[in-house]
Every structure is written in C-alpha cells, then in structure tokens.
ChimeraX commands (.cxc) that place a marker at each C-alpha (Angstrom):
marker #1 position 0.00,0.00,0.00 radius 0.5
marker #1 position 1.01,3.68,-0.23 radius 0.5
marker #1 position 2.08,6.08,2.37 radius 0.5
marker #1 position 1.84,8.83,0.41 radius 0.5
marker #1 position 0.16,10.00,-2.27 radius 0.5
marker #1 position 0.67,13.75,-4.03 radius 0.5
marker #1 position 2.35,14.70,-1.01 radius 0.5
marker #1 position -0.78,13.31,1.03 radius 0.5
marker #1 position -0.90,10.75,3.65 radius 0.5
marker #1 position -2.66,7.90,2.19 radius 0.5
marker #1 position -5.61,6.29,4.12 radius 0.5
marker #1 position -6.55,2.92,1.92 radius 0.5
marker #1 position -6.09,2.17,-1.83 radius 0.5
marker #1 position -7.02,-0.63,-4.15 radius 0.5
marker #1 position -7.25,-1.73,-8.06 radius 0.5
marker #1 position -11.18,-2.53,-9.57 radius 0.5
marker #1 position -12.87,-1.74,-12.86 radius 0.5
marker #1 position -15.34,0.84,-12.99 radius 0.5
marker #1 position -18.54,0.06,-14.09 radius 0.5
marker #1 position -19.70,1.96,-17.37 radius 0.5
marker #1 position -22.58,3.22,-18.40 radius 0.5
marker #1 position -24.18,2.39,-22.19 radius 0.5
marker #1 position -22.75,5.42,-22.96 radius 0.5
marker #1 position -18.95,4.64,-21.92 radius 0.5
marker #1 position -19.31,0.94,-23.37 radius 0.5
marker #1 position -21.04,2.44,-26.81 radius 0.5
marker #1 position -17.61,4.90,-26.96 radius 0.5
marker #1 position -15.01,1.86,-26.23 radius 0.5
marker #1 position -16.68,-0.50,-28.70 radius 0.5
marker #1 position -16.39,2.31,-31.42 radius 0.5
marker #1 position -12.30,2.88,-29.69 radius 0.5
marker #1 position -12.19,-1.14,-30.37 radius 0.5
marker #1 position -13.43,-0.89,-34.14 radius 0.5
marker #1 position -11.13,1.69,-34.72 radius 0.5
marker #1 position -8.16,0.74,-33.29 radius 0.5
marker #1 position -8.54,-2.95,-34.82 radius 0.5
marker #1 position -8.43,-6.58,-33.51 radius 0.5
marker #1 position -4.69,-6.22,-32.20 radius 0.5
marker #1 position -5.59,-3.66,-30.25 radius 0.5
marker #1 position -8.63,-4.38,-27.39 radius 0.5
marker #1 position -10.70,-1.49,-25.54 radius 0.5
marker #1 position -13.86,-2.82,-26.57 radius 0.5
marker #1 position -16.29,-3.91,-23.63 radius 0.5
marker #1 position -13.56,-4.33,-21.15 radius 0.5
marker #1 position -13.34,-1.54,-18.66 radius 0.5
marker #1 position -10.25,0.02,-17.30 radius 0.5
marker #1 position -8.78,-0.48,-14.44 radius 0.5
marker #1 position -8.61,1.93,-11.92 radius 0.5
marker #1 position -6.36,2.78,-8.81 radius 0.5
marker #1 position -8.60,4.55,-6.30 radius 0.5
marker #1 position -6.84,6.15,-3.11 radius 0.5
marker #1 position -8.09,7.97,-0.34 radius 0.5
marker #1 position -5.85,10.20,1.08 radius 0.5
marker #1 position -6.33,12.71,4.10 radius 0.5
marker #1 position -7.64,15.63,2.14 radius 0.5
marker #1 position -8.58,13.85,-1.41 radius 0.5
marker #1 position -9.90,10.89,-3.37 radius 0.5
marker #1 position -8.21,9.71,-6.22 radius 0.5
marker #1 position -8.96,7.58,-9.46 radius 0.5
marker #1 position -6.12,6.97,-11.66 radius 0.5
marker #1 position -7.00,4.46,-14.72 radius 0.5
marker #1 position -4.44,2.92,-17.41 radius 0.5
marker #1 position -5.32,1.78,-20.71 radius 0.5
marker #1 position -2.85,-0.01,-22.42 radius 0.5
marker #1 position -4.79,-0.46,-25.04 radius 0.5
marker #1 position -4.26,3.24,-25.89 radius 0.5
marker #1 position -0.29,3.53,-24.80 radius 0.5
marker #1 position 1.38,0.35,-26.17 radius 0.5
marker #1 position 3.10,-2.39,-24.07 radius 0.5
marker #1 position 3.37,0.03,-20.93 radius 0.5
marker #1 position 0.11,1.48,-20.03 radius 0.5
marker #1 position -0.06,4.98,-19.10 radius 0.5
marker #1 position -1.50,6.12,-15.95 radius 0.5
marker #1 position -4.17,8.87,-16.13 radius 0.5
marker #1 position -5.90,10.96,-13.03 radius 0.5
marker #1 position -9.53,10.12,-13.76 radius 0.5
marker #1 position -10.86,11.66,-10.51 radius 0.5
marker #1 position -9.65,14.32,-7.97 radius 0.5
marker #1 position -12.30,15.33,-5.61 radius 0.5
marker #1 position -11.33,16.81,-2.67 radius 0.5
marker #1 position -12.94,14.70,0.68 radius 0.5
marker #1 position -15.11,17.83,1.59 radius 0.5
marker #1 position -17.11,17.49,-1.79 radius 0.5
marker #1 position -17.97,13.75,-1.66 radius 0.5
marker #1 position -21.32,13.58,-0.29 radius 0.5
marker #1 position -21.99,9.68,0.00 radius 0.5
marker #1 position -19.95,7.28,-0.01 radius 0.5
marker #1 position -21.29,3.87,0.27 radius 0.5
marker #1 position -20.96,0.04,-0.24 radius 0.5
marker #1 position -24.07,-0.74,-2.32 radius 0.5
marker #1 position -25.57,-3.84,-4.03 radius 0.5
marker #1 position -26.80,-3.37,-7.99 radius 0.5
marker #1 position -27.48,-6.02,-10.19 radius 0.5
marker #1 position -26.03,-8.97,-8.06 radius 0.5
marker #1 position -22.76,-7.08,-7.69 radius 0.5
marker #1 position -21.27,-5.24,-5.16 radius 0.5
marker #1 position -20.18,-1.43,-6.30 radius 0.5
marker #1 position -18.47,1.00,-3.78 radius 0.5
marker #1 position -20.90,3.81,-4.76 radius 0.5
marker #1 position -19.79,8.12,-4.36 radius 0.5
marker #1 position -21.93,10.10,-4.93 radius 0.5
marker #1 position -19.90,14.17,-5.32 radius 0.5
marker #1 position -21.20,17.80,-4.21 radius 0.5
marker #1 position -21.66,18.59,-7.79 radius 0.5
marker #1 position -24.06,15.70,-8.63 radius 0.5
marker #1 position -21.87,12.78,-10.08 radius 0.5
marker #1 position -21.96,9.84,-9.84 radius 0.5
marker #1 position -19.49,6.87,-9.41 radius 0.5
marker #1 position -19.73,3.04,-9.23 radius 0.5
marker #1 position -16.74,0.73,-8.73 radius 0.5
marker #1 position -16.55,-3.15,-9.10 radius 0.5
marker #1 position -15.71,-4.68,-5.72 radius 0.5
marker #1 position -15.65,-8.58,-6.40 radius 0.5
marker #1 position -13.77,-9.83,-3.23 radius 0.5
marker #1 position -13.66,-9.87,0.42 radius 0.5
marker #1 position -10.41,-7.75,0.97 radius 0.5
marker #1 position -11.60,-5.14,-1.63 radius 0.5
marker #1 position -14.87,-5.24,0.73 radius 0.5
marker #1 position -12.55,-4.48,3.95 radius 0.5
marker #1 position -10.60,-1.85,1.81 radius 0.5
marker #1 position -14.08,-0.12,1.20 radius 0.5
marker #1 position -15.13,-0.41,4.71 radius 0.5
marker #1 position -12.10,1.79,5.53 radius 0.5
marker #1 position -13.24,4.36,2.92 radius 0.5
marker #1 position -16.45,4.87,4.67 radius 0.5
marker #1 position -15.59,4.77,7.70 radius 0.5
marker #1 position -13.02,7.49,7.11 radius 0.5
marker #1 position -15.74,9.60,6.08 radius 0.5
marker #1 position -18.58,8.41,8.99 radius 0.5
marker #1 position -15.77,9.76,11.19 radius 0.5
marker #1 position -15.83,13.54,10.48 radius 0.5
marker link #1:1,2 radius 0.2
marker link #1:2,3 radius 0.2
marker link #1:3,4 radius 0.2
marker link #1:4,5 radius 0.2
marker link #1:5,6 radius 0.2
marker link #1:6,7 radius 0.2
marker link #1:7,8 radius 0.2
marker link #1:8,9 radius 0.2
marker link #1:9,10 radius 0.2
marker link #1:10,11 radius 0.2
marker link #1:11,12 radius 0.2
marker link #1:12,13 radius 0.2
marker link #1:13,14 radius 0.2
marker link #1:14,15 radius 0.2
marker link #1:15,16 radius 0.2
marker link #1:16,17 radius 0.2
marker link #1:17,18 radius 0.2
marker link #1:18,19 radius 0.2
marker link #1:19,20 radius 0.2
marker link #1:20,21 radius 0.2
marker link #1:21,22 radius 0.2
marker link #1:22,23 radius 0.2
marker link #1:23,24 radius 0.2
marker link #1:24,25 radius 0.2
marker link #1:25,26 radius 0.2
marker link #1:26,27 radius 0.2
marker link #1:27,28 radius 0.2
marker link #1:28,29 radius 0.2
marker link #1:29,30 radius 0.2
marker link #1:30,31 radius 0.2
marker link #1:31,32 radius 0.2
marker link #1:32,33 radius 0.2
marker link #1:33,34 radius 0.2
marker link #1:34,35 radius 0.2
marker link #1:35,36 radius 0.2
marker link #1:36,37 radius 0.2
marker link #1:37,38 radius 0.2
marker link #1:38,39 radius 0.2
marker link #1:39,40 radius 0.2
marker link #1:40,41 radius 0.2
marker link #1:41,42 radius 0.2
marker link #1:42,43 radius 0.2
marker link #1:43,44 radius 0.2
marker link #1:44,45 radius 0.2
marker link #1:45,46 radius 0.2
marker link #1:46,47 radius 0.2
marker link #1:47,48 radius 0.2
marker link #1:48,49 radius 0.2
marker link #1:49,50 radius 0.2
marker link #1:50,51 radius 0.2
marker link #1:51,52 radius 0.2
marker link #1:52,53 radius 0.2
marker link #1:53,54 radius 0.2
marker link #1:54,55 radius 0.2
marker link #1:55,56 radius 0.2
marker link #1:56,57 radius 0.2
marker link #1:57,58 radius 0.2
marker link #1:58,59 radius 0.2
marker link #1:59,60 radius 0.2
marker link #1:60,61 radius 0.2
marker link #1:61,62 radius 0.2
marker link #1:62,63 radius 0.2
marker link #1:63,64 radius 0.2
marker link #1:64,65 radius 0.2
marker link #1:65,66 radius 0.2
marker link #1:66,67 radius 0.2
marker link #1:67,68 radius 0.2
marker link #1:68,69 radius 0.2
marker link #1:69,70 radius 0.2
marker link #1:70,71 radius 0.2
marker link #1:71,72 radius 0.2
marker link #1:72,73 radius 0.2
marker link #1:73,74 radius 0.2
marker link #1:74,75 radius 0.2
marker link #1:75,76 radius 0.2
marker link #1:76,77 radius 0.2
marker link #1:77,78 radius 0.2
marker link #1:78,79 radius 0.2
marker link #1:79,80 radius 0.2
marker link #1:80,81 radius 0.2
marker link #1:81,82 radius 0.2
marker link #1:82,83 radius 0.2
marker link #1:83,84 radius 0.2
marker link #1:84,85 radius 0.2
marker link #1:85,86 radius 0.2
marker link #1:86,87 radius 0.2
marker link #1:87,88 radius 0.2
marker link #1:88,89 radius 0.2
marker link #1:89,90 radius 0.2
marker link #1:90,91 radius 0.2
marker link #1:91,92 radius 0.2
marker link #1:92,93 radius 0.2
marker link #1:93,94 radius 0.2
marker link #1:94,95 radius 0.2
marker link #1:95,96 radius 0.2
marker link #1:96,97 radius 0.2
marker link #1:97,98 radius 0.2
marker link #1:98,99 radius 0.2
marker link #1:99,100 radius 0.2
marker link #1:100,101 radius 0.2
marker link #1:101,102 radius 0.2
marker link #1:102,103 radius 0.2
marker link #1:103,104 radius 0.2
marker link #1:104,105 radius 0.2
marker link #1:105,106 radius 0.2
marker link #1:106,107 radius 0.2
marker link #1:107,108 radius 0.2
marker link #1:108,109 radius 0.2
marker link #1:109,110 radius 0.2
marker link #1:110,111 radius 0.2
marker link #1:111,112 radius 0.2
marker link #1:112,113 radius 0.2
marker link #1:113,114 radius 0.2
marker link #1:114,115 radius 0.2
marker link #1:115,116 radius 0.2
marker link #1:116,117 radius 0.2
marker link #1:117,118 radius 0.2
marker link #1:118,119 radius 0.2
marker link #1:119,120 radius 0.2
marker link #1:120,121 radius 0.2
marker link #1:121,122 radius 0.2
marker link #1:122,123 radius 0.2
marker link #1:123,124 radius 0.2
marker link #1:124,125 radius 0.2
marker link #1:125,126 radius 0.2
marker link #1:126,127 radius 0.2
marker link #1:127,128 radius 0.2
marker link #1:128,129 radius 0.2
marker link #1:129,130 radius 0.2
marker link #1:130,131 radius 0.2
view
C-alpha cells in the first residue's frame, strides 16, 4: 500500500474496474473498431487505482490499449474529501459497487468482487462516517 500520495498521507487504496454506463461501453466499442483486432478497448473496462488520502480521493486508470506495451496512468478523478457527499458500499445487479456520490451531482460506481476489496471499502467509509 502507499504512504503517500501527491504529497498526502494515504488512508486505503485498491485496483477494480469501474462500471460503465451504455454510454462509456457504446464509446469503447467504437475505440475497439477503430483501433482494430490487435488492439482491445472494446467492452472491457479500465482499471482503476482509487486512493483515499487525508484531504482527497483519487482515481487513476491505465489503458494499455491506448499507450502500447506500458500502459499509461491517467488521473480520472480528484475530488477533494469535503465534496464527496456519499460514499457507500451498495448492491446493484447482483454485484457489489463501492458507490460516491460528489457535491456537484456525479456519480461513481466501482466493481468490488472480493472480500479484501470489501474491507478496503469499509475503511473508505468509515473514514468519512468519522468527520
């Protein structure tokens, strides 16, 4: 795990796939077609790095698909702790999703699909049940 984190003391971070909307998956099939059969974006989501630090939560996602044999690691999300409004571990569609919801009205839902993701998440939320 990391200690730090943009000069931040990290609190928990972990590596899932965020869940897309028909939107999202419509874009990367068109990515897929266009980058050819060699290449795959298609229906398989990224794979993000979220971490929680003291003042922020992060999302960093790579797509090799995109950036060759070394996949190059992009800051997805940056909201700062005060702006995340709910934060929860929620059930949708038989799958587990660690759900934020930010001040500004978006939405996020992230694939949890094992027990120590599930104790990783529990250390999100109760970071922010705390203040």
């Amino acid at each position: 795990m990391l200690e730090f984190y943009n000069d931040e003391k990290v609190i928990a971070s972990l590596e899932t796939k965020r869940k897309l909307d028909l939107k999202s998956q419509g874009t990367n099939m068109v990515a897929n077609c266009l980058l050819g059969q060699n290449r795959t974006s298609g229906m398989v989501p990224d794979l993000y790095t979220l971490i929680l630090t003291e003042k922020t939560f992060y999302a960093e996602y790579s797509k090799s698909s995109l950036h060759g044999v070394k996949p190059k690691k992009i800051t997805k999300l940056n909201i700062p702790n005060e702006d995340i409004k709910e934060i929860d571990l929620v059930d949708k569609e038989m799958d587990k999703y660690l759900y934020i919801k930010s001040d500004w009205g978006k939405e996020y839902y992230f694939v949890i699909d094992s027990v120590e993701k599930i104790g990783i998440v529990s250390k999100f939320i109760d970071y922010f049940k705390k203040d």
